[in-house]
C-alpha positions as YAML, in Angstrom:
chain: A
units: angstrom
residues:
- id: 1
  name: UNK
  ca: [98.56, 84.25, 96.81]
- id: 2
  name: UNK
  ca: [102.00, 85.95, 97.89]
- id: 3
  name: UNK
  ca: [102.70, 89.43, 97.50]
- id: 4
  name: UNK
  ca: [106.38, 90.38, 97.29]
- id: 5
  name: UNK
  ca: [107.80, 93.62, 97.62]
- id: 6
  name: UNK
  ca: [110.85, 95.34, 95.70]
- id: 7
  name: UNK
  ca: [112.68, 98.96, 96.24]
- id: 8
  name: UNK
  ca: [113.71, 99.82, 92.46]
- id: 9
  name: UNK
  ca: [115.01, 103.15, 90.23]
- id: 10
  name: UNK
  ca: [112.16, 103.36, 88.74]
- id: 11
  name: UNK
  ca: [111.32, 106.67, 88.86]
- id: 12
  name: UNK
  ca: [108.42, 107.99, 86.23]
- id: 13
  name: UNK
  ca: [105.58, 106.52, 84.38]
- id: 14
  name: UNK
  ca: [107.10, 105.85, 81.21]
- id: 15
  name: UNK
  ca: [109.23, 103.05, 82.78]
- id: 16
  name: UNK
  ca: [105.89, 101.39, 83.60]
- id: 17
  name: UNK
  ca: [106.23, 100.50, 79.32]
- id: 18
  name: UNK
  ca: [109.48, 99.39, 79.82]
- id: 19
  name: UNK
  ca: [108.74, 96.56, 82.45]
- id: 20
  name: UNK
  ca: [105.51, 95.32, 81.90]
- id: 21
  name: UNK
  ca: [106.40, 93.12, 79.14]
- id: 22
  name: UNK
  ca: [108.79, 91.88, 81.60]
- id: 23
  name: UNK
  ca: [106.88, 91.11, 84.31]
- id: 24
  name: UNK
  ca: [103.71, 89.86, 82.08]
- id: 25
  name: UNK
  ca: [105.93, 86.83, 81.65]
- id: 26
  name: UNK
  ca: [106.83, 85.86, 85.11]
- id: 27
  name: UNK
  ca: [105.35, 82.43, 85.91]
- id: 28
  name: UNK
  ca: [102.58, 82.90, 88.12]
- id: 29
  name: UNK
  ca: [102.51, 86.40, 88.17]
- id: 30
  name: UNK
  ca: [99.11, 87.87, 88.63]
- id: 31
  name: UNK
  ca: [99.31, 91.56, 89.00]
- id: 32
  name: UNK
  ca: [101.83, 94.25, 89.81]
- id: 33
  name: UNK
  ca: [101.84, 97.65, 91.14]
- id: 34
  name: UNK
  ca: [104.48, 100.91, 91.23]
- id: 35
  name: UNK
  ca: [103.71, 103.28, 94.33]
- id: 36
  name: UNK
  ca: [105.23, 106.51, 93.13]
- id: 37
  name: UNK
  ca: [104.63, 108.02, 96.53]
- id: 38
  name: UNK
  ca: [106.85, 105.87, 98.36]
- id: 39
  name: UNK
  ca: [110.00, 106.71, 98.74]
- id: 40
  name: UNK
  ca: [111.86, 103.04, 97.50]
- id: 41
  name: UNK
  ca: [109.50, 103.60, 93.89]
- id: 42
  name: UNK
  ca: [107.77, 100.15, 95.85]
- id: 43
  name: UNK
  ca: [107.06, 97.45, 92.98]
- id: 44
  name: UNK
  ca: [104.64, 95.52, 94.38]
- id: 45
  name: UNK
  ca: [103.79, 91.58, 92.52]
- id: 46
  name: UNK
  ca: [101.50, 89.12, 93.39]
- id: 47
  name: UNK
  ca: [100.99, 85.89, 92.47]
- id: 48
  name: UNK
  ca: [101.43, 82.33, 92.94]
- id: 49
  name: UNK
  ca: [104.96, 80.29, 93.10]
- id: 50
  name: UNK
  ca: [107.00, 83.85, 92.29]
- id: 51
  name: UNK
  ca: [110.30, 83.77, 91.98]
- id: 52
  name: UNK
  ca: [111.87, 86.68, 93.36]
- id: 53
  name: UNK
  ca: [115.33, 86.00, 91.98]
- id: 54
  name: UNK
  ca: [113.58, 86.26, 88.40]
- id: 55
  name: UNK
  ca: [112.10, 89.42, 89.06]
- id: 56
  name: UNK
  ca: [115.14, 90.97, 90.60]
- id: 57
  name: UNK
  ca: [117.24, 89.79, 87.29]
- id: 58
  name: UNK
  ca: [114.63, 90.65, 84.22]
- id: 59
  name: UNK
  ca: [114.74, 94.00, 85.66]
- id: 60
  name: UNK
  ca: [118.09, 94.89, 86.43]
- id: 61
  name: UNK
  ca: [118.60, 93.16, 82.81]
- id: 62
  name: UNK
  ca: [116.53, 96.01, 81.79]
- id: 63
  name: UNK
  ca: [118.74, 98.61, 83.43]
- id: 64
  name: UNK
  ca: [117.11, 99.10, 86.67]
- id: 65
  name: UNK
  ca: [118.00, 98.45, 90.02]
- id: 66
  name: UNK
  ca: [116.14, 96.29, 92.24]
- id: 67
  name: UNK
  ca: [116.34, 95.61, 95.95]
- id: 68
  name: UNK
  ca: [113.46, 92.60, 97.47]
- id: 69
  name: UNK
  ca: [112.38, 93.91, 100.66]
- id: 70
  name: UNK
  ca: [111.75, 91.87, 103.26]
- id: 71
  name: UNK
  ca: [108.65, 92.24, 106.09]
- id: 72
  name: UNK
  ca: [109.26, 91.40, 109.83]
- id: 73
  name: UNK
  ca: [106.86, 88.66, 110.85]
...
């Protein structure tokens, strides 16, 4: 399982609607998170195979920008 981790606009609750029919579709996606409290509105995905590219683009196709954040290692 990989976790990735994504800095993004999205800023309240109600855009939780807006992207989860987005994300449900990712290949391999398992489950996703928002932290509110963090300052870079953290998406958080896991899964298996995930393409971060496709992420990145289904939501910026949806209006929202999206930054991957890489972790040292």
């Amino acid at each position: 399982m990989e976790t990735l981790k994504f800095k993004t606009s999205l800023n309240t609750p109600s855009s939780l609607k807006v992207i989860d029919p987005l994300l449900r579709s990712v290949e391999g996606l398992r489950k996703w998170t928002v932290d509110f409290d963090s300052i870079y509105n953290l998406l958080i995905v896991e899964g298996i195979g995930l393409c971060a590219s496709e992420i990145v683009g289904r939501l910026q196709f949806a209006g929202f920008k999206v930054i991957r954040l890489y972790e040292e290692g």
